[in-house]
N, C-alpha and C positions, 0 to 999 in steps of 0.2 A: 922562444917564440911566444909572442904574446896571442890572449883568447883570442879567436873571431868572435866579430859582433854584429848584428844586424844593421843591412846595409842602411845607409841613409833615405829617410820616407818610408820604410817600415818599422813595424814595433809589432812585438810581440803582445798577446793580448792573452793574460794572465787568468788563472782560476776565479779571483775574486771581480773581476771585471767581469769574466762568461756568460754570467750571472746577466746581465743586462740586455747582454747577446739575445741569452736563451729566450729570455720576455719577448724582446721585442719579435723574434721570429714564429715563437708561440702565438704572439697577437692577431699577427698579420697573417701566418695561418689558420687561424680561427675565422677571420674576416673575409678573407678568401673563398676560406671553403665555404661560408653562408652566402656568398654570389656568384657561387658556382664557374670560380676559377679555378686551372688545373698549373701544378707546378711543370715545367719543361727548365731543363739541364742542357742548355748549348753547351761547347766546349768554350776552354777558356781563352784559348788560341785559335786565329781565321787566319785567312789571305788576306791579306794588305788591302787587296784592292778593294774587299766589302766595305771597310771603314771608308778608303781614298770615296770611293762612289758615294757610298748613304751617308756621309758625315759630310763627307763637301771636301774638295782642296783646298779653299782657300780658308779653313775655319783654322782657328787655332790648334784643336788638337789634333787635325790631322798633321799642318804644319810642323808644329812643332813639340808635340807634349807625345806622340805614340812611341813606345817601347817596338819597333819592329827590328830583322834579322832576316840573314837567311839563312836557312836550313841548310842539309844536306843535300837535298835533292834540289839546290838552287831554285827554290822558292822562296818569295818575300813573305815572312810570316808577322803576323803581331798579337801581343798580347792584347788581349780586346780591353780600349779606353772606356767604353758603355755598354750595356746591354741590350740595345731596341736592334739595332743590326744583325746581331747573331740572332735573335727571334725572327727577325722578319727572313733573315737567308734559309731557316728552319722549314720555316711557314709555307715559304715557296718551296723547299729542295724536299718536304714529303707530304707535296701536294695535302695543307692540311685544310683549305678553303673548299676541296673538291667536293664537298657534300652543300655548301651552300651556306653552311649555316657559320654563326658568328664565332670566334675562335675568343676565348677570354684564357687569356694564357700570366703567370705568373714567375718569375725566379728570385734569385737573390746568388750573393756570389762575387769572388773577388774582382774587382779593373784597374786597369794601369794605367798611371798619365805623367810624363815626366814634368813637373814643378816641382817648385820650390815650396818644400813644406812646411805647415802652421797646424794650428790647432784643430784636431777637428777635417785636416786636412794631408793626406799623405801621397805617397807615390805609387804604393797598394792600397785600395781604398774599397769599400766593401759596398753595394748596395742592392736593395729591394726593388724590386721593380713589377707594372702589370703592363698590359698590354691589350687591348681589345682591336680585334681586326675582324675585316668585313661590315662593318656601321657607318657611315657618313652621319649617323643621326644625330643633331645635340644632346641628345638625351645620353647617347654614347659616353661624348665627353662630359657631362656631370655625372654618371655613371661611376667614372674614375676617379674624378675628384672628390664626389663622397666617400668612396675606397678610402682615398689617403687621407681624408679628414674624420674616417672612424678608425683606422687606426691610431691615430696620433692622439686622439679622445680618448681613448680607449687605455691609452698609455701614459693618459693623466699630463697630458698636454694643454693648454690654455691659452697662452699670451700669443696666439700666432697670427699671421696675416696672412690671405688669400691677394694676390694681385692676378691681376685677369688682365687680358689682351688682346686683340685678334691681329694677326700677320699674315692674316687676309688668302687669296688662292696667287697663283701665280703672275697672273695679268696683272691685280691689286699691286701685289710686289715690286711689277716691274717698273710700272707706272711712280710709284712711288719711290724704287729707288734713283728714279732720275730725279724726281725733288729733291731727295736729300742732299745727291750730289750737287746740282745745281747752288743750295745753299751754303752746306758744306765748302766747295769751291774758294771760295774769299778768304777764307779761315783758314785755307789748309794750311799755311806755316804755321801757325798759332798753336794748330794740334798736336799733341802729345804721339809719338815716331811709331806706335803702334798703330795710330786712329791714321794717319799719313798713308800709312802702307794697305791701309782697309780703303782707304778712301772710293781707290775701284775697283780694288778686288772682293769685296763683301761691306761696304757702308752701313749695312744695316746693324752689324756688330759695335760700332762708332758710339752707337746710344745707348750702350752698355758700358761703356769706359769708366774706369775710375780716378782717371786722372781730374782736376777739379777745373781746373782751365777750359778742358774738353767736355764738361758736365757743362760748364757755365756756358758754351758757346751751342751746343745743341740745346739747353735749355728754350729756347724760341724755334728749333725746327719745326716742321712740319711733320702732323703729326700721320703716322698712317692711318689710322680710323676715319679720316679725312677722303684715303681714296678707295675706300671697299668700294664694290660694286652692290649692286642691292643683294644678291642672292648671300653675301658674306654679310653685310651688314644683318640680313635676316637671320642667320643662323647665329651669330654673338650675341641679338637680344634674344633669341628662345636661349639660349648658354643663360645668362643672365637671369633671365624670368624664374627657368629649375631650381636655379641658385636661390633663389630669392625663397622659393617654396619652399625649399627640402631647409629653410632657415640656415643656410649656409653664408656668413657676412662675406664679402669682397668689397675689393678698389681696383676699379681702373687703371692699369699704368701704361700708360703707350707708350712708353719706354720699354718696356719689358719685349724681348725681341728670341730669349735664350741662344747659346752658343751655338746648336748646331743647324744646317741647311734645310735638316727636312722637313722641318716644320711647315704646316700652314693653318689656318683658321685660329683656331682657341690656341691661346699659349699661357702657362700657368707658374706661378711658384709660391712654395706657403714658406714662410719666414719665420722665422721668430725672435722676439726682441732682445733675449737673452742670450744670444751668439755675436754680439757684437758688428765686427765688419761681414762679416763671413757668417747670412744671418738662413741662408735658404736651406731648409731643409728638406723640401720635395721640390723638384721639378718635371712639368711635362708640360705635353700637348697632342696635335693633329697632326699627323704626320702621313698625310690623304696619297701623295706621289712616292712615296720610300720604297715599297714595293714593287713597282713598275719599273723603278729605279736599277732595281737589281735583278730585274729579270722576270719578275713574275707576272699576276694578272691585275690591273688596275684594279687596287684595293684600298676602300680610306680603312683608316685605322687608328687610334689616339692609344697615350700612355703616360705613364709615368716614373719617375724613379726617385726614391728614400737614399740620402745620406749616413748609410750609420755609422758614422763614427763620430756625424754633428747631434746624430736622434741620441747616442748613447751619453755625449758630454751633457744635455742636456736632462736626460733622465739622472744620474750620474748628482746632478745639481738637485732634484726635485725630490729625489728618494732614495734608503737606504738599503742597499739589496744583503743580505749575508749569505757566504756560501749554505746551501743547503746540509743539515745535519745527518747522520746514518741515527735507522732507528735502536740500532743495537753496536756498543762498543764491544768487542771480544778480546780479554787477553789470557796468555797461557806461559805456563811456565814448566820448561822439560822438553823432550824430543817428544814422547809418546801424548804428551797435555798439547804440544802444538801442531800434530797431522788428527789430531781429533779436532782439532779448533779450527781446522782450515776445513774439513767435512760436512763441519756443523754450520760454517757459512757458507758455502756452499747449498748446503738445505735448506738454510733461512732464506735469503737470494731467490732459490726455485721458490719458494713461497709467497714472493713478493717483496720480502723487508730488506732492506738499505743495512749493509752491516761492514764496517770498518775494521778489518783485520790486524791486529798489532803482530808485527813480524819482529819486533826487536830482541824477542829474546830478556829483555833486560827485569832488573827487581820486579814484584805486584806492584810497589810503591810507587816507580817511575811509570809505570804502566795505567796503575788508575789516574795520576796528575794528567796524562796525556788523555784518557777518558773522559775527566772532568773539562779539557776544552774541547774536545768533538761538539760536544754539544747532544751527544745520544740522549734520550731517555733513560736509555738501562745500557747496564756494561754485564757481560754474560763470564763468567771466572771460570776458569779449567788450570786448575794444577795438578800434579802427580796424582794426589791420593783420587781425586773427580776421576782422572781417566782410568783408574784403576777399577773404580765404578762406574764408569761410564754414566757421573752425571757431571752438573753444571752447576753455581751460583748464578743465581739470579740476583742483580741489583742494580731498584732504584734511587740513580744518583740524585735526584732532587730530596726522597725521602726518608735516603738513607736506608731502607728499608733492603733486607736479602732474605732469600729462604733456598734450599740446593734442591735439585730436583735430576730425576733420572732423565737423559736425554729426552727417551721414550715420550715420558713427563711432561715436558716443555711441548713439546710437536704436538700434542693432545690438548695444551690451552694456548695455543697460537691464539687464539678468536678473544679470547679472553686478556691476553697479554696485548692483540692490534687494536684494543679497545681502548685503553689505559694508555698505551702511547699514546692515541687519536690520529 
């Protein structure tokens, strides 16, 4: 029988890649915690129905990209495609609005969407995400948007693009998607079998297409910005004005519509030029009815969500990470040199320091070569005659330098030895 191997659209994600991992979620909890957002852990798994509801029928990925099943107990389950649905069914199911005040909520964590995988783009796919609920205010939504524009700074990000949008409230929408259609109409055979099938059941996805035919023929649509009402129109230029303050650059795109239903007002995504076709690496927005949606109390709410596995190709590109070093190599040679050896790291460990255990048993020789690529400071020696005394070689390997010392010895200039490491 041959190995198994990881299904198709996942990939294992290796020690020396973690590394990027780690950063970026160091970051963005860092960022977090200075705007007094809290991390929340939905499950990874809902009902069918939260997606089919808060996501739309007629969007793609409920259509056609969720991972769903049914259980044993003859429930429709799915592996959740995004994160803002399982927050907001949280939000509601433990009354967390019941005090009044605005909920700034943050996760991160795997989602499922059945396509066709690329770079940067899988069938398990990992992302960040915030959330701010309770706020109709613009200020809300540049709130988040500086979020995800100090993280991405933060992490030595540059070449990126903000596009802005507004998709306006509900009437805006309606209004507008009968323009579209109206124009659309003429064209329909012309359009590419996905934009056909949108045509009535969601048009407004159509201006996201990537087929070039379909680009070229909405090129002259009508644009939504055209029909906000004034209370939308007022609330994208104060979005706008923030932006402009907090020195935040943007562009206009009225195209820009993102894939799922619940959007409304502010719609967002930052890009960046060095991912090619597949260039977005945050997207979000206003998502004012998603709540009510599902059951709760009429609550506006905006967010966002990080790509990483497009954040880390790109960091990946920009800088060099190495796995991190232990401050101390240990090797030992003998029964009674290697259950002292494993004691002594153990006590190193309780004391804070990073220490690398050589378990192999094999020559000093092969044992310090392996030392020498840890990358330690110092490699700590215990063979027979050490443990018969119960001390230690100490040596460092950049200056070649050793001196032996009674264990005792060692514990007594720890402060002296975390010095000299650094």
């Amino acid at each position: 029988m041959g190995a198994i191997q990881a299904l198709r659209g996942t990939r294992d994600i290796l020690p020396p890649e973690v590394v990027y991992w780690q950063q970026v979620e160091q970051v963005a909890r860092g960022v977090f915690a200075r705007a007094s957002y809290e991390e929340i852990r939905p499950p990874i798994f809902e009902q069918t129905e939260l997606f089919a509801r808060g996501i739309g029928e007629a969007t793609d990925v409920v259509g056609k990209e969720m991972y769903s099943f049914v259980d044993r107990g003859d429930r429709s389950i799915t592996l959740r495609p995004e994160g803002t649905a399982g927050v907001v069914r949280s939000f509601i199911e433990h009354n967390l609005g019941s005090q009044g005040n605005v909920q700034r909520l943050w996760y991160t964590g795997p989602m499922f969407r059945y396509e066709r995988p690329q770079a940067g783009r899988q069938r398990q796919f990992h992302q960040v995400g915030a959330e701010l609920l309770g706020s109709g205010s613009p200020v809300a939504d540049v709130e988040v948007i500086a979020l995800a524009t100090d993280i991405l700074r933060e992490l030595g990000l540059r070449s990126l693009t903000l596009d802005l949008n507004s998709v306006g409230n509900k009437s805006d929408r309606t209004r507008y998607r009968q323009a579209l259609i109206d124009y659309l109409t003429p064209y329909q055979n012309e359009l590419d079998p996905d934009s056909q099938d949108r045509l009535t059941r969601n048009p407004l996805r159509i201006l996201d297409s990537k087929d070039q035919r379909t680009q070229a023929i909405t090129q002259d649509a009508p644009s939504l910005l055209d029909y906000l009402e004034p209370d939308s129109q007022r609330h994208f230029e104060q979005v706008q004005q923030m932006l402009t303050d907090l020195d935040i650059a943007y562009q206009i795109n009225p195209r820009l519509v993102r894939g799922l239903d619940y959007y409304t007002h502010t719609a967002f995504e930052i890009q960046s030029q060095d991912l090619g076709a597949q260039a977005t690496v945050c997207g979000g927005g206003r998502y004012d009815g998603l709540v009510a949606e599902l059951g709760g109390k009429d609550t506006p709410a905006v967010g966002w969500a990080i790509g990483m596995e497009r954040l880390i190709l790109l960091l990946q590109d920009l800088q060099t990470q190495s796995p991190p070093c232990p401050n101390f190599y240990l090797v030992s040679r003998g029964d009674r040199a290697q259950a002292q050896a494993l004691v002594l790291a153990q006590k190193l460990r309780y004391f804070g320091f990073t220490v690398e255990l050589d378990l192999s048993g094999a020559a000093f020789g092969k044992q310090f070569k392996r030392a020498d690529r840890s990358g330690a400071p110092a490699c700590l020696i215990i063979g027979e005659a050490e443990a018969e005394q119960q001390q230690v070689n100490l040596k460092w390997l950049a200056r070649q330098e050793q001196e032996t010392l009674t264990q005792n010895e060692l514990f007594s200039q720890l402060d002296q030895i975390k010095a000299k490491i650094g």
